[in-house]
N, C-alpha and C positions, 0 to 999 in steps of 0.2 A: 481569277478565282484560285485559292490556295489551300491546301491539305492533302492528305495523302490518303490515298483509295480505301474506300469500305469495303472489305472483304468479304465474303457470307461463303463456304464451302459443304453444299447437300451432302448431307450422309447416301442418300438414295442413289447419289449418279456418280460414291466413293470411287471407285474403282476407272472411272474415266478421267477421274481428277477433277470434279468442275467445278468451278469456282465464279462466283458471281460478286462483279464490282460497280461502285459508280467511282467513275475518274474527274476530277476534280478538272473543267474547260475555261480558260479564261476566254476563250475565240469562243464557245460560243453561251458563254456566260451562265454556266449553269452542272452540275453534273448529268455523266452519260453514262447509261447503263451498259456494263460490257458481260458477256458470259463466256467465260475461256475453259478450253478442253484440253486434257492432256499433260502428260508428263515429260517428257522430251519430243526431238523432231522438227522436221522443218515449219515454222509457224506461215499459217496460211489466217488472210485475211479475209472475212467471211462478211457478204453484203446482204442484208435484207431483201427482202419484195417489197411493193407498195406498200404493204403494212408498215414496216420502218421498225419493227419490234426486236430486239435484243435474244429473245430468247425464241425470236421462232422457228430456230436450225434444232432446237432442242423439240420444241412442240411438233413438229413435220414430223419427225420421225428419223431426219436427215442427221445429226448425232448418230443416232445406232446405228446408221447404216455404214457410218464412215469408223466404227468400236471398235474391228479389229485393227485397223492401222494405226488411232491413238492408242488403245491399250498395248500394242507392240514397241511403241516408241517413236513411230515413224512420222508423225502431224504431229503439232499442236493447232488446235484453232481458235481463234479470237471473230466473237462475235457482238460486237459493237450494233446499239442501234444505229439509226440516220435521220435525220428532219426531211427524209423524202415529200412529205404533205406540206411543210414549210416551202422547199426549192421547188416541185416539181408537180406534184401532182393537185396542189392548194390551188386555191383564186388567190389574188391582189397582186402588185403591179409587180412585172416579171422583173425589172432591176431590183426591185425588192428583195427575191427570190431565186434573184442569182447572186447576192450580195450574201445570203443566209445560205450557199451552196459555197460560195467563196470560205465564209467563216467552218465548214465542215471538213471540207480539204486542211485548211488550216491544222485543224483538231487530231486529222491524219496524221500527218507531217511531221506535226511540233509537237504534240501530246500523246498519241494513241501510239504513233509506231516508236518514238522513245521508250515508253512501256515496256512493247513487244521487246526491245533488246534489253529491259534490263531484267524482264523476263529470264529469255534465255542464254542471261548471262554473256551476254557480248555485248562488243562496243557500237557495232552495226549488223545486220544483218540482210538480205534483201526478202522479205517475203511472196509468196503464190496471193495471188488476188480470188478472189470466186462468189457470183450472185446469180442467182436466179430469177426470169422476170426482171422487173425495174433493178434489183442487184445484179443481174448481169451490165447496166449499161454502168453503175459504180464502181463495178471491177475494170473491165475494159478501159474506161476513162482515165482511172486512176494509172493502172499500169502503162496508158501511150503519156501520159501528162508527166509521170513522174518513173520511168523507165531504170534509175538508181536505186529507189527501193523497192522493187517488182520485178520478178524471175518469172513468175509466170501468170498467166490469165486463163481462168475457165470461166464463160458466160453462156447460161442456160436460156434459150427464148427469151433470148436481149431486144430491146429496143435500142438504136443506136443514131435515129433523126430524132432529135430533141424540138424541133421547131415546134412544132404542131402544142405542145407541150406552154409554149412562151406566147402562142395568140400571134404570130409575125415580127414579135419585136426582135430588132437586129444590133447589133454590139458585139465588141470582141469580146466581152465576158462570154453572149451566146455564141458563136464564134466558136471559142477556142474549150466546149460541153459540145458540141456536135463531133463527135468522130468521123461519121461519114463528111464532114463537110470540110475540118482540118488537115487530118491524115491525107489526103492528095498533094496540098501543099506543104508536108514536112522534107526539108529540103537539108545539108550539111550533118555539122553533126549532133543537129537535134534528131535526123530520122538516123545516123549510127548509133546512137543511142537505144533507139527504141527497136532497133533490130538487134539488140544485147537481149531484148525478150520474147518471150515467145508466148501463143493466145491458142486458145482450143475455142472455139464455138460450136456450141451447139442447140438445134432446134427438131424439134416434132413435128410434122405433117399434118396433125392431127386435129381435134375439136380447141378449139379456144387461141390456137396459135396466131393465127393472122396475118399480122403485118410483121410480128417476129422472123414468120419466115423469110420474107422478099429484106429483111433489113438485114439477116444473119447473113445470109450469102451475100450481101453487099459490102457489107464491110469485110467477108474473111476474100472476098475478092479485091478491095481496096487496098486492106493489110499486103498480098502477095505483089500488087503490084505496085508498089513500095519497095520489097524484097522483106517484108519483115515477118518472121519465123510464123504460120499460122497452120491451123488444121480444122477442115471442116466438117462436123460430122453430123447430117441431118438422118433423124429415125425416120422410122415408117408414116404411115398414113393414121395408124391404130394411137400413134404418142400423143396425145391433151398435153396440154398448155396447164399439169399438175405435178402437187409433191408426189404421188404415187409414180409416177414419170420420173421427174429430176432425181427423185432419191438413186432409184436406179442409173443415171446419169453418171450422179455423183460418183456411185459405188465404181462401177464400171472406169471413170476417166480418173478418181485418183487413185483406185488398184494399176491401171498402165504407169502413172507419174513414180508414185510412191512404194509402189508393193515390192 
């Protein structure tokens, strides 16, 4: 697919810089709606939740909460939707649906983070990965899968066993989408690589969490023993499995990064 990005810049969110595009995907055959924040800074790659929506860092609440760091200079973020319902959370047949997860990576890679540098005016750059929910396990994946352009990972009440997800079906496409079931066997220097990055996880105690919890501590205990950079930080009992939570999350873990 061929042309160059439709721009649309709100008067309303002037002052944050935002600016809303579709990028033109030959991978995955269609334009994708992106919502970018900010004027200078380290560009941080921002993953939806099950919704899959584009602009739901902006609807959350989770934009404002991250204003003073973009109006200071310090972020930019790039918020891409995902065909999450397409790979992951849809019915029909899971090669299917890891073939339409394949083609999203793709979009990453070859389309989305080309962007990000011509964006910020460089040739490469590596960006911060970050999702909450089902976007924490697209941050997380993306950063052990492709550790060159990824500096850092923050995942909020991630799911990070993908099986359950696919009905049993087994393949190295499912395979190499499960983190906990990869990452033990990263061996040379695919895991020095991935220990060039470093992962913050985090989860809540709280109503709605679940299986988040028992998966977040599994992985940030997989990641260390690997040796690869991780930090785990679970709240209290009071934190729900919500944006009223993450926001504060967020505030909290990119003021330590970034401030």
């Amino acid at each position: 697919m061929r042309g160059a990005p439709l721009t649309v810049r709100p008067k309303n969110l002037s002052d944050l810089h935002a600016r809303y595009q579709r990028l033109p995907s030959r991978h995955l055959d269609r334009h994708v709606h992106l919502w970018s924040y900010g004027w200078h800074g380290h560009p941080v790659l921002v993953f939806p939740s099950a919704a899959g929506m584009a602009h739901e860092w902006q609807s959350s609440g989770a934009v404002e909460a991250l204003a003073p760091l973009l109006r200071a200079g310090r972020i930019k973020l790039y918020c891409p939707e995902s065909n999450v319902s397409e790979a992951w959370t849809g019915e029909g047949d899971p090669r299917w649906r890891l073939n339409r997860h394949r083609a999203y990576e793709a979009f990453l890679l070859d389309e989305l983070m080309p962007h990000i540098d011509r964006d910020c005016r460089t040739d490469f750059t590596r960006v911060s990965t970050v999702g909450c929910s089902f976007g924490a396990f697209y941050a997380v994946n993306t950063a052990l899968k492709y550790p060159h352009r990824v500096d850092w990972a923050l995942g909020l009440s991630g799911r990070y066993d993908t099986h359950t997800f696919l009905h049993g079906h087994s393949s190295d496409d499912a395979y190499f989408n499960q983190p906990l079931a990869y990452v033990p066997g990263l061996r040379g220097p695919a895991l020095w690589q991935v220990q060039q990055t470093s992962f913050t996880l985090v989860v809540g105690q709280g109503a709605y969490e679940g299986r988040c919890i028992q998966e977040t501590v599994r992985m940030a205990r997989t990641l260390e023993e690997r040796g690869i950079p991780v930090h785990l930080d679970a709240w209290g009992h009071d934190v729900s499995h919500e944006w009223v939570w993450w926001t504060r999350q967020l505030r909290y873990h990119f003021g330590r990064r970034f401030g």
